[in-house]
C-alpha positions as CSV (number, residue, x, y, z in Angstrom):
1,X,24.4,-16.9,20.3
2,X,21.7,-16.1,18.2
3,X,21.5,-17.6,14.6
4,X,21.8,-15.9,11.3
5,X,18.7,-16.1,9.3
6,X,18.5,-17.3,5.5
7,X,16.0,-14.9,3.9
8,X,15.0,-17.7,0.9
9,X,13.8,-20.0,4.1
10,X,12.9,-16.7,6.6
11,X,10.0,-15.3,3.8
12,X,8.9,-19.2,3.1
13,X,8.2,-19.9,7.2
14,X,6.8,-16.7,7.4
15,X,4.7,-17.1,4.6
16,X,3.4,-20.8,5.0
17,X,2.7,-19.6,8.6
18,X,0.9,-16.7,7.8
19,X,-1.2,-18.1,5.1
20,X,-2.4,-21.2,8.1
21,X,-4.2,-18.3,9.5
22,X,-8.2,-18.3,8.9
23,X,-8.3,-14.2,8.8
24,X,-5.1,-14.7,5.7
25,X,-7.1,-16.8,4.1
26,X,-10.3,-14.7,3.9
27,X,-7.9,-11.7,3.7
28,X,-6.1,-13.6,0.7
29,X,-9.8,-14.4,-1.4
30,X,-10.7,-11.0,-0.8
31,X,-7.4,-9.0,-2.4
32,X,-7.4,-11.2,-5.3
33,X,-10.7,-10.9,-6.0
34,X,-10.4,-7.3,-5.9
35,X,-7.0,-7.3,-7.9
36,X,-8.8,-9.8,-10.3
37,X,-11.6,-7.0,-11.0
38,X,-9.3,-4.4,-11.2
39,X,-6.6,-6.2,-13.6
40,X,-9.4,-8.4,-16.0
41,X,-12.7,-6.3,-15.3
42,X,-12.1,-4.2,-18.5
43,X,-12.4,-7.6,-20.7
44,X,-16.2,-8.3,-18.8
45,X,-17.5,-4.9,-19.4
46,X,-20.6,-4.1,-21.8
47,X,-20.0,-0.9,-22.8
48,X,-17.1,1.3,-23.3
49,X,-16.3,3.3,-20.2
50,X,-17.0,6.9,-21.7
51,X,-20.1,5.7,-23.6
52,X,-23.5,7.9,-23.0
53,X,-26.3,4.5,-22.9
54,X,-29.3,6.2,-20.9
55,X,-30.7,9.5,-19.3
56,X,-28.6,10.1,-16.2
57,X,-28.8,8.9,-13.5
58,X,-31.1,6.0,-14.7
59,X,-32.1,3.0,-12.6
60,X,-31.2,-0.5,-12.9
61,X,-32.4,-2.5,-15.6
62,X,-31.5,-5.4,-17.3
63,X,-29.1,-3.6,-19.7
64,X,-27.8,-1.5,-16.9
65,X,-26.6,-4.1,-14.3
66,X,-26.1,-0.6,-11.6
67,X,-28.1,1.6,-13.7
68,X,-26.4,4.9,-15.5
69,X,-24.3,7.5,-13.6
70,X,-24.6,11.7,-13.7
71,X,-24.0,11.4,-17.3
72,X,-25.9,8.3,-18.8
73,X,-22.7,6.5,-18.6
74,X,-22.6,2.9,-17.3
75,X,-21.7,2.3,-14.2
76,X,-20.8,-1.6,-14.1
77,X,-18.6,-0.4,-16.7
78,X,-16.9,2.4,-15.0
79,X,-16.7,0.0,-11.9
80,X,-14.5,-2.7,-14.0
81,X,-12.4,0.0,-15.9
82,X,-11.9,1.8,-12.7
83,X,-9.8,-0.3,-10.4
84,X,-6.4,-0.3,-12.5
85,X,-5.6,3.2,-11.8
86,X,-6.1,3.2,-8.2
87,X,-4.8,-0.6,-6.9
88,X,-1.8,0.1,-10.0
89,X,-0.7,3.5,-7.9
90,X,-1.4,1.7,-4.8
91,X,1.1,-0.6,-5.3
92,X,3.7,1.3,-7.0
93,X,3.9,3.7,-4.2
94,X,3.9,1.3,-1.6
95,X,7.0,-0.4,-3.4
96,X,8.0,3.1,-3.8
97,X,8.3,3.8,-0.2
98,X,8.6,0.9,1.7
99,X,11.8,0.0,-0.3
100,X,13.4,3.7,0.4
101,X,12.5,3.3,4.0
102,X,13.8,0.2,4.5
103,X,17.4,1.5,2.5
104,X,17.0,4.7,5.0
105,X,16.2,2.7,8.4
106,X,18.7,0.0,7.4
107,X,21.8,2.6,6.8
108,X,20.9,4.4,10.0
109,X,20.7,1.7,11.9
110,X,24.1,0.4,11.3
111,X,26.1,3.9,11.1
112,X,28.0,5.5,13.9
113,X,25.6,7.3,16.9
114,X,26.1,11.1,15.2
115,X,24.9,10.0,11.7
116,X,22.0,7.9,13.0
117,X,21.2,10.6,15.1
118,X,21.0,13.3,12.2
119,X,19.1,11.1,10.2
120,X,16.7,10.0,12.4
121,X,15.9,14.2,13.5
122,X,15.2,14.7,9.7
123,X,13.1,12.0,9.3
124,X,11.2,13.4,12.0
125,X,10.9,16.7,10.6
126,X,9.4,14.6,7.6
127,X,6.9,12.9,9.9
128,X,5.8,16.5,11.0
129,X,4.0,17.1,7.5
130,X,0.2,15.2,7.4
131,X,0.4,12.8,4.9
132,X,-2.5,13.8,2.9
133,X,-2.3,17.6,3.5
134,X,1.8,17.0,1.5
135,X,0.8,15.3,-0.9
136,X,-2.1,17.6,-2.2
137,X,0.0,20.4,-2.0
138,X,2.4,18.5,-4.4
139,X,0.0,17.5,-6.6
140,X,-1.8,20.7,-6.3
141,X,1.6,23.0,-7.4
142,X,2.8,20.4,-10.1
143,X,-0.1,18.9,-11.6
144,X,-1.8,15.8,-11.6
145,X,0.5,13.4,-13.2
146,X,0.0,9.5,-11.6
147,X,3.8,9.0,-12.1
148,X,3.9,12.3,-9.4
149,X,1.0,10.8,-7.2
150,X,2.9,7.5,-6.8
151,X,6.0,9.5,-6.4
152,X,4.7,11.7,-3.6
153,X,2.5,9.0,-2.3
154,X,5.6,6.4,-2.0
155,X,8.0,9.3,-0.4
156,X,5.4,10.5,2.3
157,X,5.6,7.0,3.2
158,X,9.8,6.0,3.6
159,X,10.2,8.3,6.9
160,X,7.2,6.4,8.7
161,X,8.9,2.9,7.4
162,X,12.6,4.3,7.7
163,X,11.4,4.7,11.7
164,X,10.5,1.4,11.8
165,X,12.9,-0.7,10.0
166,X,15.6,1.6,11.8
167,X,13.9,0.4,15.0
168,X,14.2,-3.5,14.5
169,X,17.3,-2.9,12.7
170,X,19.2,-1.7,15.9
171,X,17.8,-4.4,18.0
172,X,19.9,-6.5,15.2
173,X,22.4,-4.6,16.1
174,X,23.0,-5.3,19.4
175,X,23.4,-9.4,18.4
176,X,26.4,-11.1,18.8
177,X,26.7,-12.3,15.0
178,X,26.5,-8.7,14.0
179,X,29.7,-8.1,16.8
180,X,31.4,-10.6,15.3
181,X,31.0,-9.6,11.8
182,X,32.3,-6.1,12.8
183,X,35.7,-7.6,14.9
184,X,36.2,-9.6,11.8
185,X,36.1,-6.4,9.7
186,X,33.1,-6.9,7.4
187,X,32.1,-4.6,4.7
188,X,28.9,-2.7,6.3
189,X,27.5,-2.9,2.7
190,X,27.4,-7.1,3.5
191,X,26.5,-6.7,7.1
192,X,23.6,-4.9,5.7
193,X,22.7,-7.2,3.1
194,X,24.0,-10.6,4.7
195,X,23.0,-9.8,8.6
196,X,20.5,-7.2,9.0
197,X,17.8,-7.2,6.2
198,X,17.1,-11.1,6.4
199,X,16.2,-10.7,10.1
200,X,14.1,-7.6,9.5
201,X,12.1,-9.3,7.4
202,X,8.8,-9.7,9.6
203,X,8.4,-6.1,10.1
204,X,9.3,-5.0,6.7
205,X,6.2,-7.8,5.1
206,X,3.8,-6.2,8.2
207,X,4.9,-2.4,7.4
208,X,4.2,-2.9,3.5
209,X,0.7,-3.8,4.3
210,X,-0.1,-1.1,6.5
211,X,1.9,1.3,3.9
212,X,-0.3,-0.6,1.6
213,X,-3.8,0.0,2.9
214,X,-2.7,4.6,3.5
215,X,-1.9,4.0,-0.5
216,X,-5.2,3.5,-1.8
217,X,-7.1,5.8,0.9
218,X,-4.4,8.4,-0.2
219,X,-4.7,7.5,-3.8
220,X,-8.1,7.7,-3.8
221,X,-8.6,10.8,-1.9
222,X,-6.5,12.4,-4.4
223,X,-9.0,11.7,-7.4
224,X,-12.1,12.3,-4.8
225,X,-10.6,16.3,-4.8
226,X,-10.2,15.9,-8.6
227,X,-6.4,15.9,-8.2
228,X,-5.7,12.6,-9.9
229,X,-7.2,11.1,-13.2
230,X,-9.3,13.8,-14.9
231,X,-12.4,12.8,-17.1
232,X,-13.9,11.1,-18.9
233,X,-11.8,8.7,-17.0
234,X,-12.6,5.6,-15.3
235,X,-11.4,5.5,-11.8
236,X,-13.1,4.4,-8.3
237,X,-11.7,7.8,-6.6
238,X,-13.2,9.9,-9.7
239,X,-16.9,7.7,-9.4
240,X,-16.9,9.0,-6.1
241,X,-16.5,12.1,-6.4
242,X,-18.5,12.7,-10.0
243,X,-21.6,11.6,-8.7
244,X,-21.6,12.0,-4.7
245,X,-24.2,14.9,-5.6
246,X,-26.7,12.4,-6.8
247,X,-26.5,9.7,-4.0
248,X,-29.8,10.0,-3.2
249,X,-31.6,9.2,-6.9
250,X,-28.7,7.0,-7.7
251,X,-26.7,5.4,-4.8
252,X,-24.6,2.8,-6.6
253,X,-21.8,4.9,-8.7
254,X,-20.5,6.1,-5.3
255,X,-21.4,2.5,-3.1
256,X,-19.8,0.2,-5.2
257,X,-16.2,2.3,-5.4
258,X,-16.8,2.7,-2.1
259,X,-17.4,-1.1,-1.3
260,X,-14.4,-2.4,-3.2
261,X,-12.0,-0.3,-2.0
262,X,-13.4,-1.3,1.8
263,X,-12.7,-4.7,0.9
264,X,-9.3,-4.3,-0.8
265,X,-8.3,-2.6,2.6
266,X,-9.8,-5.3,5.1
267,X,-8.4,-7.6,3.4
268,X,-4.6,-6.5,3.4
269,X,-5.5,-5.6,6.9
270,X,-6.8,-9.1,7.3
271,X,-3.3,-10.6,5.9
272,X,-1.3,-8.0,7.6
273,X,-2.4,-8.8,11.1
274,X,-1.9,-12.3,10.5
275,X,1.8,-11.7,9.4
276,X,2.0,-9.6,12.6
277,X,1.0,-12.5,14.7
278,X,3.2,-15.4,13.1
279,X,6.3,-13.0,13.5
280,X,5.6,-12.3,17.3
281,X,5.4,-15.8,17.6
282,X,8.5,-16.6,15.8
283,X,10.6,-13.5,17.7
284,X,9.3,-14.8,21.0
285,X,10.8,-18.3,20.0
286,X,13.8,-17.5,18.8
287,X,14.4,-15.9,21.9
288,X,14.0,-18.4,23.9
C-alpha cells in the first residue's frame, strides 16, 4: 500500500533536495538578485524616474551610469524603478492562477466520471484561446488596469494548470489509501485536502514555475503594446517599447529591460527544472 504523505515534511524534502542541485543554486542567486533590484532598486536610484537630466538619447557618462533615454530621462533610474510593476504582476497572477487550477484539477479529479468529464471539455474550450491574443483583447475592451492584467493573466493560466493537477490528481486516485478513505465514507472535502493535495505537491511547485516564467513574458508584452502601465511610468515592458525606435544611437534603455527579464526567466527555469528532476526521482522511489 502506498503511504500517505505529510505536506509540512513533503515541501521540506522536496525543497532541501531541490535546492542540492547546482542549476537551483545559480537559478536561486539569480531570482533574488533580480527580485532584490526590482523590490530595493528605487532606494539606489539617482534621480527621480520621470526627471528630464540630459538631451535625449545621451550617452553614458559619469552622471548617467546608461546614459539618457528618448526623453533625457535616466535610464539606471528607470531600470531600478521599473522592476516592481512587472515581477509584482508576475507573481500575483501566477498565485492567481495556479491556485484556481489546482482547486479546478483537484475537484475534477475526485468527482464522478460525467462531472470530470464536463469539466475537463470546458477547460479545453479555454485552452483553445492563445494566451496572449485573450488577454489583450481583455485589456484592450476594459482598459489597462494592473488589478485586470493580473486578473486576466492568472485566469488564462488555471485551465493549463487545472489539466495538469487534474492529471496527477487521478493517478492519486487510483491508490489504495484513497479506496480506503472512500469505503470508510470520508468527506471528499478531506480526501481532497488530507489525501490528494499533499501528494500533488511536486507538480503543483514545477507548474508554478513554468506558469511563472509565461507571467512576466505576458506581463511584459502587455506594456511593450502600451496596454499596461502608461507614462511617465517606470516599467521594464514600457522601456522597451518607448525607446525600441532609438536602439541604434542608444542601445541600453531597451538591453537592460531586456537583460533582466532574461535572467529572472532562466533562473525560475533553472529552479524549476531542478524541482522537476528531484520529484521524478522521488515518484520513481516511492514506487518502488
Amino acid at each position: 500500500m502506498t503511504k500517505k504523505i505529510k505536506p509540512a515534511s513533503q515541501m521540506r524534502v522536496l525543497t532541501a533536495l531541490t535546492f542540492k542541485q547546482t542549476y537551483a543554486k545559480i537559478g536561486a542567486v539569480l531570482v533574488g538578485a533580480i527580485i532584490f533590484v526590482a523590490l530595493f532598486g528605487p532606494l539606489f536610484a539617482p534621480h527621480t524616474f520621470d526627471e528630464f537630466i540630459d538631451v535625449p538619447n545621451a550617452g553614458r557618462t559619469p552622471q548617467l551610469l546608461l546614459g539618457a533615454d528618448y526623453m533625457g530621462r535616466d535610464v539606471w533610474t528607470r531600470f531600478l524603478c521599473g522592476g516592481r510593476s512587472i515581477i509584482g504582476l508576475s507573481f500575483a497572477s501566477t498565485i492567481l492562477g495556479v491556485g484556481l487550477g489546482l482547486i479546478i484539477g483537484l475537484f475534477a479529479a475526485s468527482a464522478k466520471a460525467r462531472t470530470d468529464a464536463l469539466i475537463m471539455r470546458g477547460n479545453d474550450i479555454l485552452l483553445a484561446f492563445p494566451q496572449i491574443v485573450f488577454v489583450l483583447l481583455v485589456v484592450s475592451g476594459f482598459g489597462s488596469s494592473i488589478f485586470l492584467i493580473a486578473i486576466t493573466v492568472g485566469f488564462t493560466h488555471a485551465p493549463r494548470t487545472a489539466r495538469i493537477i487534474r492529471a496527477a490528481a487521478a493517478e492519486v486516485m487510483e491508490r489504495d489509501f484513497i479506496k480506503a478513505a472512500i469505503a470508510v465514507g470520508e468527506k471528499r472535502r478531506r480526501i481532497i485536502l488530507s489525501e490528494l493535495l499533499p501528494n500533488v505537491t511536486s507538480p503543483l511547485l514545477v507548474e508554478f514555475g513554468l506558469r511563472m516564467t509565461y507571467s512576466i513574458g505576458l506581463v511584459a508584452a502587455v506594456s511593450f503594446l502600451g496596454l499596461g502601465l502608461q507614462p511617465p511610468a517606470a516599467d521594464w515592458g514600457l522601456m522597451i517599447n518607448e525607446n525600441r525606435g532609438s536602439m541604434t544611437v542608444q542601445p541600453w534603455a531597451v538591453l537592460t529591460p531586456i537583460f533582466a527579464i532574461a535572467v529572472f526567466t532562466i533562473g525560475v527555469n533553472f529552479i524549476t527544472d531542478s524541482f522537476a528532476k528531484v520529484a521524478i526521482g522521488i515518484d520513481r522511489k516511492g514506487k518502488e
